[in-house]
BAMARZA-977617 format. One record per atom (N, C-alpha, C): residue number from 1; z, x, y; atom name. Coordinates in steps of 0.001 Angstrom, whole numbers, padded with zeros to 6 digits. Example, Ala and Ser with C-alpha at 12.3 -4.5 7.8 and 13.67 -1.06 7.14 Angstrom:
2
{num->1; w->007800; u->013190; v->-005690; atomo->N}
{num->1; w->007800; u->012300; v->-004500; atomo->CA}
{num->1; w->007800; u->013200; v->-003300; atomo->C}
{num->2; w->007080; u->012850; v->-002250; atomo->N}
{num->2; w->007140; u->013670; v->-001060; atomo->CA}
{num->2; w->007870; u->012900; v->000030; atomo->C}
This chain:
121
{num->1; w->084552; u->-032011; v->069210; atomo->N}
{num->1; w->083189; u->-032464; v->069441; atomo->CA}
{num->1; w->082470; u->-031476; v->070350; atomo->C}
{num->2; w->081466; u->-031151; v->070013; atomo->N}
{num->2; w->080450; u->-030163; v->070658; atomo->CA}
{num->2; w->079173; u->-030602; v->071082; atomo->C}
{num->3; w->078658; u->-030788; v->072328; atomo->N}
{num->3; w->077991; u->-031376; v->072892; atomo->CA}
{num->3; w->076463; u->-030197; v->073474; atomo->C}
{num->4; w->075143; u->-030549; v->073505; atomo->N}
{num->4; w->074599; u->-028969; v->073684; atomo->CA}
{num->4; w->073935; u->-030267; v->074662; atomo->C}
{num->5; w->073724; u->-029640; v->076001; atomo->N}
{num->5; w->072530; u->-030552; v->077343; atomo->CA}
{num->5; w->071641; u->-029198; v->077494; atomo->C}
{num->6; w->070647; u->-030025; v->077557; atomo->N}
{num->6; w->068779; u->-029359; v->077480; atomo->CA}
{num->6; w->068465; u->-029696; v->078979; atomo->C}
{num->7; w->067505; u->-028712; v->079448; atomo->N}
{num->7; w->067108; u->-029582; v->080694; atomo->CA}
{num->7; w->065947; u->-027932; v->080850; atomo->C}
{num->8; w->065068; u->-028389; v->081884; atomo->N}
{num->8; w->063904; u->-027991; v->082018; atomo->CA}
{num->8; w->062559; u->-028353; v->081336; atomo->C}
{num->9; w->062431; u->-029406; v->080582; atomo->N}
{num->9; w->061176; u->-029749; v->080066; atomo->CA}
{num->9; w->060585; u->-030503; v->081131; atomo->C}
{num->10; w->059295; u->-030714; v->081091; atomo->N}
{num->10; w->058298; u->-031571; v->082049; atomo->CA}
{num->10; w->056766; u->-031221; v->081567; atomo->C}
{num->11; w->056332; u->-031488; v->082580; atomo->N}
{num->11; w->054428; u->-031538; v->082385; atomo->CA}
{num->11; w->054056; u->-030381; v->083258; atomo->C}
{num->12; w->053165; u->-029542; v->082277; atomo->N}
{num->12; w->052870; u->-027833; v->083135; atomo->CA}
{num->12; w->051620; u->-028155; v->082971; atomo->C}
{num->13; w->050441; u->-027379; v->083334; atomo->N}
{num->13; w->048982; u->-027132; v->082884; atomo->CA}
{num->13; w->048807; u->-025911; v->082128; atomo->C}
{num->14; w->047777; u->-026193; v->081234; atomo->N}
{num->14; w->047305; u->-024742; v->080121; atomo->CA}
{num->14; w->047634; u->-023098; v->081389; atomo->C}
{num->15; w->048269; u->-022914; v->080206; atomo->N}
{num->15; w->048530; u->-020971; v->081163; atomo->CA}
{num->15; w->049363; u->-021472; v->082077; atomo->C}
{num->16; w->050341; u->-022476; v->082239; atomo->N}
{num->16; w->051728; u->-022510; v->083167; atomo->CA}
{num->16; w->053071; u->-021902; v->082404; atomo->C}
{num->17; w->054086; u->-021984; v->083222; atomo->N}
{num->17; w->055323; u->-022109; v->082407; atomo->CA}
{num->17; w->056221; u->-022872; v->082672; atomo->C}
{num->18; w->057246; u->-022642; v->081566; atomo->N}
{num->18; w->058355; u->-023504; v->081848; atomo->CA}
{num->18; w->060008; u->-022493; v->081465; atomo->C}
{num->19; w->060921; u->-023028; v->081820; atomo->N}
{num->19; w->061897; u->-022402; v->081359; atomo->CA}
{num->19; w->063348; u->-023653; v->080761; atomo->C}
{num->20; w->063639; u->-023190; v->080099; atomo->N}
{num->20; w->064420; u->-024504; v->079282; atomo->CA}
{num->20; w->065997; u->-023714; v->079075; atomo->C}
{num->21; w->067038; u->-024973; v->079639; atomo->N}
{num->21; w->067913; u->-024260; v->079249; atomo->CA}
{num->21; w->069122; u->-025632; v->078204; atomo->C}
{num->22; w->069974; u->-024195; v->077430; atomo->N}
{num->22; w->071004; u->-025469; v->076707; atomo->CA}
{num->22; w->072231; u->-024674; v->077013; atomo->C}
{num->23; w->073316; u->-025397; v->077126; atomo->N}
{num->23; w->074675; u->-025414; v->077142; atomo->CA}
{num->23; w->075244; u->-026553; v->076644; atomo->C}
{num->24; w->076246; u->-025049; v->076136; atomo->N}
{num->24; w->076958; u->-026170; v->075020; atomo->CA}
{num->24; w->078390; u->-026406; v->075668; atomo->C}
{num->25; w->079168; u->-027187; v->075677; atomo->N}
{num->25; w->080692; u->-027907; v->076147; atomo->CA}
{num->25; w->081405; u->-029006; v->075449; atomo->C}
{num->26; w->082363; u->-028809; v->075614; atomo->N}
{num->26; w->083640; u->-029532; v->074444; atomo->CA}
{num->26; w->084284; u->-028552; v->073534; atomo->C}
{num->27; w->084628; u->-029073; v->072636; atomo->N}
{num->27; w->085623; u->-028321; v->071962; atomo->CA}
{num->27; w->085055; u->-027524; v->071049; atomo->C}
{num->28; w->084753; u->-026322; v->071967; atomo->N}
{num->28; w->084735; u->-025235; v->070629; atomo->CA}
{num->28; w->084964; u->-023944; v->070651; atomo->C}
{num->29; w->085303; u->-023501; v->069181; atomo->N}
{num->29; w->086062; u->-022007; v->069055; atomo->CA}
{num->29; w->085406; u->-020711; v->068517; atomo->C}
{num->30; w->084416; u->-021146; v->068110; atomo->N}
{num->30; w->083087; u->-020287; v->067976; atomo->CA}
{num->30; w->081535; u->-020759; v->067949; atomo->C}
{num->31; w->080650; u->-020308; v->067963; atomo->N}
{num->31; w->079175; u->-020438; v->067952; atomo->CA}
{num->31; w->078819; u->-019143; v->067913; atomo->C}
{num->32; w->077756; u->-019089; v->066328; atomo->N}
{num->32; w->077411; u->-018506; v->065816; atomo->CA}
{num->32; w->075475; u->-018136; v->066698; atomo->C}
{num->33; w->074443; u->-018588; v->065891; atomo->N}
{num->33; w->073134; u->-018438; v->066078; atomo->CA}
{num->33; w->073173; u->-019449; v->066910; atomo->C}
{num->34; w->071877; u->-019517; v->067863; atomo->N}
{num->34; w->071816; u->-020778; v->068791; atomo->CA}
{num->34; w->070253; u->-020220; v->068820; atomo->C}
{num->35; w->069664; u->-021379; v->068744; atomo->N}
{num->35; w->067603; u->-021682; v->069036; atomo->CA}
{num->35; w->067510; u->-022845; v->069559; atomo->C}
{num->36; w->066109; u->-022851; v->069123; atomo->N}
{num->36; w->065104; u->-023769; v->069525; atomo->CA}
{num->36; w->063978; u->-024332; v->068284; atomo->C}
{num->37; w->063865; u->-025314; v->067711; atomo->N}
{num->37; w->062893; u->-025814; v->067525; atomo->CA}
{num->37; w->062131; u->-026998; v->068373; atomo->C}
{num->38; w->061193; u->-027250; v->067907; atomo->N}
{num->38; w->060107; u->-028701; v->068400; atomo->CA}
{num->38; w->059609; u->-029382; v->067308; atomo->C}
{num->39; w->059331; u->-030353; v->068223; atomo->N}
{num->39; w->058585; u->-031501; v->066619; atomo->CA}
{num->39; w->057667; u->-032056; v->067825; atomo->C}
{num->40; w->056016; u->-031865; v->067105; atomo->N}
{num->40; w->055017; u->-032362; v->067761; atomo->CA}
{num->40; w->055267; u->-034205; v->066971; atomo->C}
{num->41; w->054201; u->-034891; v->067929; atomo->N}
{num->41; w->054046; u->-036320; v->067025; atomo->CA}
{num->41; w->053066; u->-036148; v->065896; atomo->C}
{num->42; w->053811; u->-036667; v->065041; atomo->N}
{num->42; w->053175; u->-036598; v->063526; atomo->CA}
{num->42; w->053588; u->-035256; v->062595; atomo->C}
{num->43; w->054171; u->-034388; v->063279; atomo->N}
{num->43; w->054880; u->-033038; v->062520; atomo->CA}
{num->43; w->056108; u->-032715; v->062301; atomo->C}
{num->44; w->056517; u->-032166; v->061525; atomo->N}
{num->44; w->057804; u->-031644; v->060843; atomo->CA}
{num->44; w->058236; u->-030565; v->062135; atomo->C}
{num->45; w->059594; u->-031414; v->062391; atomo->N}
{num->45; w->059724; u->-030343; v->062902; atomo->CA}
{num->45; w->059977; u->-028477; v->062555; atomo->C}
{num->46; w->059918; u->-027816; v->063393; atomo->N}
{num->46; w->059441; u->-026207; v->063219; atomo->CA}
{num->46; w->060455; u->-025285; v->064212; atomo->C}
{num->47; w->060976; u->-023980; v->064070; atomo->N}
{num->47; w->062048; u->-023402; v->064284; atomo->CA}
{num->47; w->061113; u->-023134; v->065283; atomo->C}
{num->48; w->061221; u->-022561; v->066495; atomo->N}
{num->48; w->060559; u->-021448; v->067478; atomo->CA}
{num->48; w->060671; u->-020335; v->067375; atomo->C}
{num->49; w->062275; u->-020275; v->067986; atomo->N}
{num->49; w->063363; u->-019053; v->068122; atomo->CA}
{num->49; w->064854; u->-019284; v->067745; atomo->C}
{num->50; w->065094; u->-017919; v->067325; atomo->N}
{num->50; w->066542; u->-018260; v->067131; atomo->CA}
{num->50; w->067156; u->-017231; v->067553; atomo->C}
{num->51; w->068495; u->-016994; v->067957; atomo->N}
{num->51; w->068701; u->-015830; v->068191; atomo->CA}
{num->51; w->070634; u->-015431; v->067568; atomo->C}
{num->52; w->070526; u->-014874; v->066844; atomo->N}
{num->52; w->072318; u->-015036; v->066497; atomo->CA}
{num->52; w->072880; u->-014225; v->067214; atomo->C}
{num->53; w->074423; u->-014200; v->067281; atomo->N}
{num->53; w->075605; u->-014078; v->068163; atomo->CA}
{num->53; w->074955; u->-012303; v->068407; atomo->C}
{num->54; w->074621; u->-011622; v->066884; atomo->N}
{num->54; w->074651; u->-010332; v->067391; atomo->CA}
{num->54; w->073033; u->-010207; v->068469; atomo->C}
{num->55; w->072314; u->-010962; v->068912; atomo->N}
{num->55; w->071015; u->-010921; v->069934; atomo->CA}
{num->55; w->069958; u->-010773; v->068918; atomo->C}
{num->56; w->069489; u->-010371; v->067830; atomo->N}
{num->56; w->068187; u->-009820; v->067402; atomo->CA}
{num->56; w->067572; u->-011282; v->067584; atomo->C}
{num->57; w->066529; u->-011294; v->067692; atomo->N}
{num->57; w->065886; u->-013006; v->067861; atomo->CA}
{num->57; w->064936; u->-012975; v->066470; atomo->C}
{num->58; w->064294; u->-014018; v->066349; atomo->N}
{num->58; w->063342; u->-014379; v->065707; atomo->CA}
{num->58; w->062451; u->-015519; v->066090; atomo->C}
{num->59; w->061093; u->-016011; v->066186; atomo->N}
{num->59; w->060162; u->-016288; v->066725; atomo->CA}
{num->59; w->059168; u->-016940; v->065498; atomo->C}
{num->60; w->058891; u->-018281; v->066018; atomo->N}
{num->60; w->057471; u->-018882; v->064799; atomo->CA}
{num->60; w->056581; u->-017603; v->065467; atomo->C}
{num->61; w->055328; u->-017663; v->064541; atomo->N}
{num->61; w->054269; u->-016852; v->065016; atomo->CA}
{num->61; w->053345; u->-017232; v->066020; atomo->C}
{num->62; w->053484; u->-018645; v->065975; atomo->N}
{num->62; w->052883; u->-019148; v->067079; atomo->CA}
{num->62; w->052979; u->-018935; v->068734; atomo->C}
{num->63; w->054146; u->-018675; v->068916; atomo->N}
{num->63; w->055027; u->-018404; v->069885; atomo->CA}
{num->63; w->055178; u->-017015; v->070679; atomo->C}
{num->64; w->054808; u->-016294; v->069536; atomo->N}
{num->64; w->055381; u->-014837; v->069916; atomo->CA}
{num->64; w->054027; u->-014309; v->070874; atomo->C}
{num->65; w->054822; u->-013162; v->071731; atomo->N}
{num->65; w->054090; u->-012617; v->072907; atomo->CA}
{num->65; w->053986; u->-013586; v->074103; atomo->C}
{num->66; w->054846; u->-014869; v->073754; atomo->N}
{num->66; w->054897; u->-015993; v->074676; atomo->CA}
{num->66; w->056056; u->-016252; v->075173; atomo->C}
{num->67; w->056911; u->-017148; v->074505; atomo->N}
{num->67; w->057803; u->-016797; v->074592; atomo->CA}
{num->67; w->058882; u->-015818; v->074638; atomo->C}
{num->68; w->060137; u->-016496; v->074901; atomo->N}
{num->68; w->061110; u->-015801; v->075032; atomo->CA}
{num->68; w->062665; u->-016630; v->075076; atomo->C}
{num->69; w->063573; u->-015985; v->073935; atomo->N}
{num->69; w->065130; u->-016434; v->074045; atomo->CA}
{num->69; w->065541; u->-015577; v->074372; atomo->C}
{num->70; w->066868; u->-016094; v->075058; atomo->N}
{num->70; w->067285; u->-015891; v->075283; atomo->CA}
{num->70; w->068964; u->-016276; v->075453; atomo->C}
{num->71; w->070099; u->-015864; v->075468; atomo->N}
{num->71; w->071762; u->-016237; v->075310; atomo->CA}
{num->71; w->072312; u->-015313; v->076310; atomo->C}
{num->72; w->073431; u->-016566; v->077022; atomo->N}
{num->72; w->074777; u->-015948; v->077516; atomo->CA}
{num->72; w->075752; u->-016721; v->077190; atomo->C}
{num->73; w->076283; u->-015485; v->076333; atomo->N}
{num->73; w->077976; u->-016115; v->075379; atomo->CA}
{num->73; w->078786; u->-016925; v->076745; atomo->C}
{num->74; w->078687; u->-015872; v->077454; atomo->N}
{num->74; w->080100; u->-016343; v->078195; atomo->CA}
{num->74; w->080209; u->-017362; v->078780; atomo->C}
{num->75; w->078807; u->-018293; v->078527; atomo->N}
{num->75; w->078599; u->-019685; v->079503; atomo->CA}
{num->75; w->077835; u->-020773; v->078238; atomo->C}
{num->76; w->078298; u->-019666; v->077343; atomo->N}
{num->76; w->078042; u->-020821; v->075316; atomo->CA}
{num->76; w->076199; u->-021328; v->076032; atomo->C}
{num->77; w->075278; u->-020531; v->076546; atomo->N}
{num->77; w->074548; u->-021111; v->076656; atomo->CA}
{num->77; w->073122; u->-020631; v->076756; atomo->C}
{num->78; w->071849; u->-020837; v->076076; atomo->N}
{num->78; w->070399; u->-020207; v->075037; atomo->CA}
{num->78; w->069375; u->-020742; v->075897; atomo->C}
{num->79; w->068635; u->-020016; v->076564; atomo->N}
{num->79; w->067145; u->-020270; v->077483; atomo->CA}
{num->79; w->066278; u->-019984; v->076253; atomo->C}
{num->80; w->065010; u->-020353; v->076864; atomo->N}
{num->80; w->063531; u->-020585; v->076435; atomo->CA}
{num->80; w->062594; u->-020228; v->077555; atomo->C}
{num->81; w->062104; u->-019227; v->077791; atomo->N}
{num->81; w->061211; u->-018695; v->078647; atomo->CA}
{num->81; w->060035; u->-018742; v->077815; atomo->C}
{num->82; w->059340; u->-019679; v->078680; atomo->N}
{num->82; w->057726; u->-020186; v->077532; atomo->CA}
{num->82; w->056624; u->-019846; v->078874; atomo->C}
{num->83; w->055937; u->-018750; v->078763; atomo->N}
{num->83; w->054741; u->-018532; v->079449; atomo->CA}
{num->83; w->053465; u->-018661; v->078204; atomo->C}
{num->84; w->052368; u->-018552; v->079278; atomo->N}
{num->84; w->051050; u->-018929; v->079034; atomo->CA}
{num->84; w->051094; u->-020509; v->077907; atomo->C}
{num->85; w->051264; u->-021468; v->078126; atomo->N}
{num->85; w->051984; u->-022171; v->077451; atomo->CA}
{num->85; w->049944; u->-023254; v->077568; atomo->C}
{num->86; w->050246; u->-023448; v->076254; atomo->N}
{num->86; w->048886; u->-024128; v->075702; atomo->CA}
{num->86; w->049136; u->-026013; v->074988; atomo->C}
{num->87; w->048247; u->-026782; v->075310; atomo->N}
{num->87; w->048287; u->-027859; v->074740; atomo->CA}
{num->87; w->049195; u->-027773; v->073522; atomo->C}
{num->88; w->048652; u->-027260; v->072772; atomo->N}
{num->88; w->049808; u->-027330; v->071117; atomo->CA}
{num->88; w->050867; u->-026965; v->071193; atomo->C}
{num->89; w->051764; u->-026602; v->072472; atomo->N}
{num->89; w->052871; u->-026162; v->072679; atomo->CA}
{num->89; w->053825; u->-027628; v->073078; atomo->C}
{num->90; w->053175; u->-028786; v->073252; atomo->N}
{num->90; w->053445; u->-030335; v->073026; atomo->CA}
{num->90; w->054205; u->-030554; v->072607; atomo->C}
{num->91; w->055069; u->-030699; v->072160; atomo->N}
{num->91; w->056543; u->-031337; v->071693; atomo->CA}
{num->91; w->057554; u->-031940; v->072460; atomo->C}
{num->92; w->058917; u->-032068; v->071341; atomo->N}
{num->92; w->060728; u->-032494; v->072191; atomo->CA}
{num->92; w->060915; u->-031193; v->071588; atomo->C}
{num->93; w->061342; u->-030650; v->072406; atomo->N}
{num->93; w->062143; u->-029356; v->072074; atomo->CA}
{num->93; w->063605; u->-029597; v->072106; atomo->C}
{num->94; w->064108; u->-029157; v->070857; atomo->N}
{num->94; w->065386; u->-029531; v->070730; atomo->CA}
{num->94; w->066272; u->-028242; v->070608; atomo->C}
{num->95; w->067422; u->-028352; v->071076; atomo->N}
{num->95; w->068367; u->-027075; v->070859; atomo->CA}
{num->95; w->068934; u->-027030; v->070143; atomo->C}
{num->96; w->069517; u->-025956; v->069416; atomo->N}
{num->96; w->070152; u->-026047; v->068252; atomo->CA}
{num->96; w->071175; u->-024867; v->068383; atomo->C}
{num->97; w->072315; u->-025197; v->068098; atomo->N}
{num->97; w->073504; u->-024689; v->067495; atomo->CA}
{num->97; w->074177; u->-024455; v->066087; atomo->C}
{num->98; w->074811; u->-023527; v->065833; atomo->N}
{num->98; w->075828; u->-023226; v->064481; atomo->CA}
{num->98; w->077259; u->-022817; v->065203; atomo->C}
{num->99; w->078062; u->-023504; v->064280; atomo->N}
{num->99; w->079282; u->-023113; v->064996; atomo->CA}
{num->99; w->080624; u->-023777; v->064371; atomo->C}
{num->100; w->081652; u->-023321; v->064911; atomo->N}
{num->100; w->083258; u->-023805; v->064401; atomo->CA}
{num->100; w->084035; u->-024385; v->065550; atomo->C}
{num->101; w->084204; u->-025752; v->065394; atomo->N}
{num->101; w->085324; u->-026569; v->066926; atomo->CA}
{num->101; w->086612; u->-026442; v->066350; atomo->C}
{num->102; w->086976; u->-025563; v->065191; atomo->N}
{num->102; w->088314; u->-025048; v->065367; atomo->CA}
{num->102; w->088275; u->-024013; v->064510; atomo->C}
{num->103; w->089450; u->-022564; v->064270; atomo->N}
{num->103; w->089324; u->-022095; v->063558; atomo->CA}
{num->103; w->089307; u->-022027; v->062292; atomo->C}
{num->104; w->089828; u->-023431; v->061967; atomo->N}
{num->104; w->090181; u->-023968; v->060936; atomo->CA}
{num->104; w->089302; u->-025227; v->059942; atomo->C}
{num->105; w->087746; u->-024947; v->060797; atomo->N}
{num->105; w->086495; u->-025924; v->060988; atomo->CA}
{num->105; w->085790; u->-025420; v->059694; atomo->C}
{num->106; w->084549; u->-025767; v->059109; atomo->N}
{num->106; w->083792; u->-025634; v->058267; atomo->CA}
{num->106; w->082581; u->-025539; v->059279; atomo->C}
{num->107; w->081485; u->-024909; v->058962; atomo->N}
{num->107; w->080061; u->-024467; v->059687; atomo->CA}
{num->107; w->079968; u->-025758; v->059913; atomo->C}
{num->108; w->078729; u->-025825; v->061185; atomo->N}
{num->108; w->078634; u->-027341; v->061499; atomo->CA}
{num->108; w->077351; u->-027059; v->062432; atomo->C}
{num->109; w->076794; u->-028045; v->062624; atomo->N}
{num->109; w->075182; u->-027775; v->063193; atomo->CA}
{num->109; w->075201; u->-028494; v->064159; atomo->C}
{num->110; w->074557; u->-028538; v->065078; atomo->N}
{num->110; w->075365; u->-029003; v->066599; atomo->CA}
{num->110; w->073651; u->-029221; v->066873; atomo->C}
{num->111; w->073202; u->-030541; v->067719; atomo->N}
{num->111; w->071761; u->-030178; v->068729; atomo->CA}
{num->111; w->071567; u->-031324; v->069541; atomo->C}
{num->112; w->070910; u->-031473; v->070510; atomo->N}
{num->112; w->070606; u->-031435; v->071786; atomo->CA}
{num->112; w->070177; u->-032441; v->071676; atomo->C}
{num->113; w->069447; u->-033682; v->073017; atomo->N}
{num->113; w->069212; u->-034941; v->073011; atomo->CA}
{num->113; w->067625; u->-034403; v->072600; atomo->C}
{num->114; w->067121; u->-033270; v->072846; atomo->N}
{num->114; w->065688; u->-032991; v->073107; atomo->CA}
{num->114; w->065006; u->-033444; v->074249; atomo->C}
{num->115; w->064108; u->-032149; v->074829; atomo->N}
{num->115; w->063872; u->-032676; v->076034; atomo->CA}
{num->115; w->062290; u->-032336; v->075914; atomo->C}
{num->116; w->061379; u->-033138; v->076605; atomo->N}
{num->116; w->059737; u->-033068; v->076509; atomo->CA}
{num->116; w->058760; u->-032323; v->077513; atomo->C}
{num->117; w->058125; u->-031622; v->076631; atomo->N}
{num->117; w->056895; u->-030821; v->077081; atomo->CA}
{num->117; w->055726; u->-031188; v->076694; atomo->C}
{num->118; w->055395; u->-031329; v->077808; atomo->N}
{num->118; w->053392; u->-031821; v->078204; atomo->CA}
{num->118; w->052850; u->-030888; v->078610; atomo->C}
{num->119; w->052055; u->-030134; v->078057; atomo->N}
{num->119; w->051344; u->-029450; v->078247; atomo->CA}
{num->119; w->049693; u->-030305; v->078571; atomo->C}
{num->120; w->049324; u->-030061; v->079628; atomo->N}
{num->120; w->048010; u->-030167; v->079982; atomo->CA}
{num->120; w->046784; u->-029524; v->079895; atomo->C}
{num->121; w->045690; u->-029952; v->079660; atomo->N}
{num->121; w->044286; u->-028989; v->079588; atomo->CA}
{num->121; w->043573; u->-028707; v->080584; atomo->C}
């Protein structure tokens, strides 16, 4: 069982930041890509960032020049550095994992309780 805890969401004002972090713990023997999506109310949720084991990231367009992922393997665990951060940046941001809890596992998708951002005007 693979468990990912979120923490850093809260209520910022337009042009604040925030920084969000996940770690993952329990039983596991690899993890592959690790991100971030959000789901506003009333929307599908939407990828942010992702970043796989080898670092190259990827970014909604919304996001970019704003954010920032970030990973450290050695602590299984993926930040979110969100500056200039705007009302529509509103969501549960949830963490997300890929990964194997044994070597002998099948891919498996692992994510987070989700934690909430208020962005203010």
């Amino acid at each position: 069982q693979v468990h990912l805890l979120e923490s850093g969401g809260g209520l910022v004002q337009a042009g604040g930041s925030l920084r969000l972090s996940c770690a993952a713990s329990g039983s596991i023997w690899s993890i592959n890509a690790m991100g971030w999506y959000r789901q506003a109310p009333g929307k599908q949720r939407e990828l942010v960032a992702i970043i796989p084991s080898g670092g190259r990231t990827t970014y909604a367009d919304s996001v970019k020049g704003r954010f920032t992922v970030s990973r450290d393997n050695a602590k299984n665990a993926v930040y979110l550095q969100m500056n200039s951060l705007k009302p529509e940046d509103t969501a549960v941001y949830y963490c997300h994992a890929e990964g194997y809890t044994t070597r002998f596992s099948t891919l498996d998708d692992y994510w987070g309780q989700g934690t909430q951002v208020t962005v203010s005007s």
